[in-house]
LUMKEVO-242178 format. One line per field, with one value per residue (C-alpha): x, y, z; residue in three letters; residue number from 1. Coordinates in nm, 4 decimals. Example, Ala and Ser with C-alpha at 12.3 -4.5 7.8 and 13.67 -1.06 7.14 Angstrom:
2
x	(1.2300/1.3670);
y	(-0.4500/-0.1060);
z	(0.7800/0.7140);
resn	(ALA/SER);
resi	(1/2);
This chain:
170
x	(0.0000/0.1217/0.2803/0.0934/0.3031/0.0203/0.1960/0.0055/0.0065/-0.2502/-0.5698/-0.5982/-0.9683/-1.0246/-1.2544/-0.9759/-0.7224/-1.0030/-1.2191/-0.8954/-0.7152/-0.9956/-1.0578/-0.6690/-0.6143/-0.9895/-0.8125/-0.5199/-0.3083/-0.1258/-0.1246/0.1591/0.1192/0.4175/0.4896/0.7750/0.8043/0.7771/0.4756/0.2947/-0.0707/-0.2469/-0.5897/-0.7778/-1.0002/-1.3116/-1.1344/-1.0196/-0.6547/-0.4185/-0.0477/0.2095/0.3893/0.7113/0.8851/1.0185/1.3642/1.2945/1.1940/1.2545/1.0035/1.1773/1.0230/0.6667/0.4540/0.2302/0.1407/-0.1269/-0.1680/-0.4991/-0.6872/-0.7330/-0.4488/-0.2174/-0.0742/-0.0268/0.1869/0.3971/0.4901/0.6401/0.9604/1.1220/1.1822/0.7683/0.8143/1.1143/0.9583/0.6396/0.8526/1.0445/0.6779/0.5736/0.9711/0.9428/0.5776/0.5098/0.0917/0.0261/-0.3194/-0.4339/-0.7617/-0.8960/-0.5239/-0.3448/-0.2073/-0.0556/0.2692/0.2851/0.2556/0.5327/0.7654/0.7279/0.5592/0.2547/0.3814/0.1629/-0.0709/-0.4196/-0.5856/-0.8333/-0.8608/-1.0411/-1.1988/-0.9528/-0.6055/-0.7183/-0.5590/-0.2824/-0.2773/-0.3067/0.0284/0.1980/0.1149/-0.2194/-0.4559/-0.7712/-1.0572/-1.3879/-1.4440/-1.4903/-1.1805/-0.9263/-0.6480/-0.3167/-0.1092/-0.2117/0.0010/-0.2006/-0.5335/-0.6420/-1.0443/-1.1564/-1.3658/-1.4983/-1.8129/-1.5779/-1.4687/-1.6178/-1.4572/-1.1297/-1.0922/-1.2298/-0.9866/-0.6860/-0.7580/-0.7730/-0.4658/-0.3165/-0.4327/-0.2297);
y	(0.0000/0.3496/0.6248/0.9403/1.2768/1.5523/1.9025/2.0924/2.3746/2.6673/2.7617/2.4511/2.3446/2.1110/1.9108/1.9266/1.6867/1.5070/1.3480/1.2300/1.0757/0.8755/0.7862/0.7013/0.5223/0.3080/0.1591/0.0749/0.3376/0.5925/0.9288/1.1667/1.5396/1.7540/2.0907/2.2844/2.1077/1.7494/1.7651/2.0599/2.1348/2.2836/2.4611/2.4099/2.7265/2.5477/2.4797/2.1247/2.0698/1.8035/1.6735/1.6844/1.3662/1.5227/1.8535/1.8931/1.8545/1.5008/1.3254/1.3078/1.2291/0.9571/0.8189/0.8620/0.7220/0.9906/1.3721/1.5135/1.9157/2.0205/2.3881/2.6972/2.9372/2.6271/2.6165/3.0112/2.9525/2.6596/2.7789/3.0627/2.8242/2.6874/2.3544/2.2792/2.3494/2.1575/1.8490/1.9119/1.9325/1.6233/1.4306/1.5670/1.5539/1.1939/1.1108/1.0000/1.0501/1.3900/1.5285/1.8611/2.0092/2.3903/2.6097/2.3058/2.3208/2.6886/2.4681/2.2609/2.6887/2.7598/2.4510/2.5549/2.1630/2.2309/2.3593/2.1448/1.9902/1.9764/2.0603/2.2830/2.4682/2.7240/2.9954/3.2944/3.0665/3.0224/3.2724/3.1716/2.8122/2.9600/3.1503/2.8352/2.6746/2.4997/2.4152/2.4862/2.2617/2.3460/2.0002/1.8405/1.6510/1.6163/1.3504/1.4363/1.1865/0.9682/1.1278/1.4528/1.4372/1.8212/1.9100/2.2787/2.2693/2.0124/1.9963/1.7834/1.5765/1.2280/1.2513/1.3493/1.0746/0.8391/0.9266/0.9508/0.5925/0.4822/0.6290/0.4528/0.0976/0.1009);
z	(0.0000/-0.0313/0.1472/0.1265/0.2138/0.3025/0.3001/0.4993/0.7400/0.9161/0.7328/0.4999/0.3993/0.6534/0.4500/0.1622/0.4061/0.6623/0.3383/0.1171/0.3991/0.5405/0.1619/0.1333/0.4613/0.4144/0.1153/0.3065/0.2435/0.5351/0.5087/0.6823/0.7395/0.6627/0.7842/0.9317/1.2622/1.3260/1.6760/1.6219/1.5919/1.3423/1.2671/0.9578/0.8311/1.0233/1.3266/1.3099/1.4793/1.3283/1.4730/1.2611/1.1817/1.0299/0.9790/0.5943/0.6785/0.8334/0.5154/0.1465/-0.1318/-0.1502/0.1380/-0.0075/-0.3356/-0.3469/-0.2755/-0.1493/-0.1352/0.0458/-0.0503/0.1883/0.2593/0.3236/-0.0143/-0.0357/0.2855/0.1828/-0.0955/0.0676/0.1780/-0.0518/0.0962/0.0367/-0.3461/-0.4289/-0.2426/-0.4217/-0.8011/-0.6960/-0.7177/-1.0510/-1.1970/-1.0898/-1.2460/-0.8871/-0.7918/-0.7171/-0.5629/-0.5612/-0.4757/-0.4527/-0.3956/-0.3336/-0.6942/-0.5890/-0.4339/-0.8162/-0.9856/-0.7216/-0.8709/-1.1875/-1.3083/-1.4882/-1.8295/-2.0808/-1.8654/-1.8057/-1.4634/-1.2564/-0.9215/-0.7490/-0.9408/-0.8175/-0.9355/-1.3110/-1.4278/-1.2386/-1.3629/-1.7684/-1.6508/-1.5329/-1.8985/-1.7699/-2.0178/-1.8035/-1.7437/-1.5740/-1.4774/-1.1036/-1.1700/-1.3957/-1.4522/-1.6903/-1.7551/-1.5304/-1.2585/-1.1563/-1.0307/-0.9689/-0.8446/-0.8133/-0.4638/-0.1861/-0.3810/-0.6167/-0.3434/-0.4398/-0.8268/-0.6672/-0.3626/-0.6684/-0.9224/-0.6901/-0.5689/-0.9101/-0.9999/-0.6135/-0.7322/-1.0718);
resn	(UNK/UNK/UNK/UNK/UNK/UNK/UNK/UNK/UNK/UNK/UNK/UNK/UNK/UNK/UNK/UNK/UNK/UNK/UNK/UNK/UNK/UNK/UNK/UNK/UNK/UNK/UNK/UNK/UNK/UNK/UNK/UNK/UNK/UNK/UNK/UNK/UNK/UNK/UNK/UNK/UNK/UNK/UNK/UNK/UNK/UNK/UNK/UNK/UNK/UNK/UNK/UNK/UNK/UNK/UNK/UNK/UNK/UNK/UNK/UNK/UNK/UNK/UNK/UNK/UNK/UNK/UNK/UNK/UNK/UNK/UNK/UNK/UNK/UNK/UNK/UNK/UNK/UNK/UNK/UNK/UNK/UNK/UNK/UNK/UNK/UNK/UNK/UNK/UNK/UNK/UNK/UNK/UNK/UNK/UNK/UNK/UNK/UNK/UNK/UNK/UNK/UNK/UNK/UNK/UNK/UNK/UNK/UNK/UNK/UNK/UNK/UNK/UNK/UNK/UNK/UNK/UNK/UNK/UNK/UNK/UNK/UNK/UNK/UNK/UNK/UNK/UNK/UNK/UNK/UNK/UNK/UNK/UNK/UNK/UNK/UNK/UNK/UNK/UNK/UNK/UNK/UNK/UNK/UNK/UNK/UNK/UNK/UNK/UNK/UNK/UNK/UNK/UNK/UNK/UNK/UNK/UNK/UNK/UNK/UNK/UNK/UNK/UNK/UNK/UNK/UNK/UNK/UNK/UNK/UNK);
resi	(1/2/3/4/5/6/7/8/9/10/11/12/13/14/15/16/17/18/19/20/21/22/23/24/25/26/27/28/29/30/31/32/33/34/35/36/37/38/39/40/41/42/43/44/45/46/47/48/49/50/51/52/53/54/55/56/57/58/59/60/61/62/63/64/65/66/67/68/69/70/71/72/73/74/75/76/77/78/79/80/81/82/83/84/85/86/87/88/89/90/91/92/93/94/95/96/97/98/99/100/101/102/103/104/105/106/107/108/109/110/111/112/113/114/115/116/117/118/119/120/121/122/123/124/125/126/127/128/129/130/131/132/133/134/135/136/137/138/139/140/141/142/143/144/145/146/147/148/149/150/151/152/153/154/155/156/157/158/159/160/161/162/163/164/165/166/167/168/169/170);
């Protein structure tokens, strides 16, 4: 089964980690949060608190088979430190599974890896995603290359925990 790095910090869409990861670890798979410090807690934009398992400087993407980058400010944060984007660029420069909902694709903008793809977010990053060499899709999910699995809100939340496990089992 795989190992699922979450980066993740303050202000991300609760429902944006909470629904994936009970998706991910129902099927067998574990799921590990990753933020600046290995211990600490964190509060989503609805209130929910998470631990973190590991600070970025404790791991390697080599210790994971997939990404996960959950919405809200989170994202806008991360990508702030550049540790968080060249962890996040190692994924998509080494066609492991990435998963991005809402502004979780702001940390694969940041690394510079979606020239040429296709993909979607949250209303106010299209434009950003067209700059980044995104060919836009208004759809609840989309899947390029059958490595990226992007959704645009947690109203797309059953297409994207369906389409990421898909992409998991191959």
């Amino acid at each position: 089964m795989a190992k699922i790095a979450a980066l993740i910090t303050n202000l991300f869409e609760d429902s944006e980690f909470t629904e994936p990861a009970k998706a991910f670890e129902d099927a067998g798979h574990e799921v590990f949060t990753i933020e600046k410090e290995e211990g600490v807690e964190i509060t989503g934009k609805k209130g929910g608190t998470l631990t973190i398992n590991y600070g970025i400087d404790d791991v390697t993407p080599e210790d994971f088979d997939a990404l996960l980058l959950p919405g809200g400010f989170s994202p806008d944060l991360l990508r702030a430190d550049d540790r968080f984007v060249e962890f996040t660029k190692a994924f998509m420069d080494n066609k492991k599974p990435v998963f991005a909902i809402c502004h979780g694709q702001q940390l694969l903008i940041s690394a510079k890896s979606l020239a040429g793809r296709e993909a979607t977010g949250y209303k106010s990053i299209i434009v950003d995603l067209e700059n980044a060499g995104v060919k836009f899709r208004d759809e609840e999910v989309v899947v390029c290359q059958n490595q990226l699995v992007t959704s645009r809100t947690p109203a797309d939340m059953i297409a994207f925990n369906r389409e990421s496990l898909r992409l998991l089992e191959e």
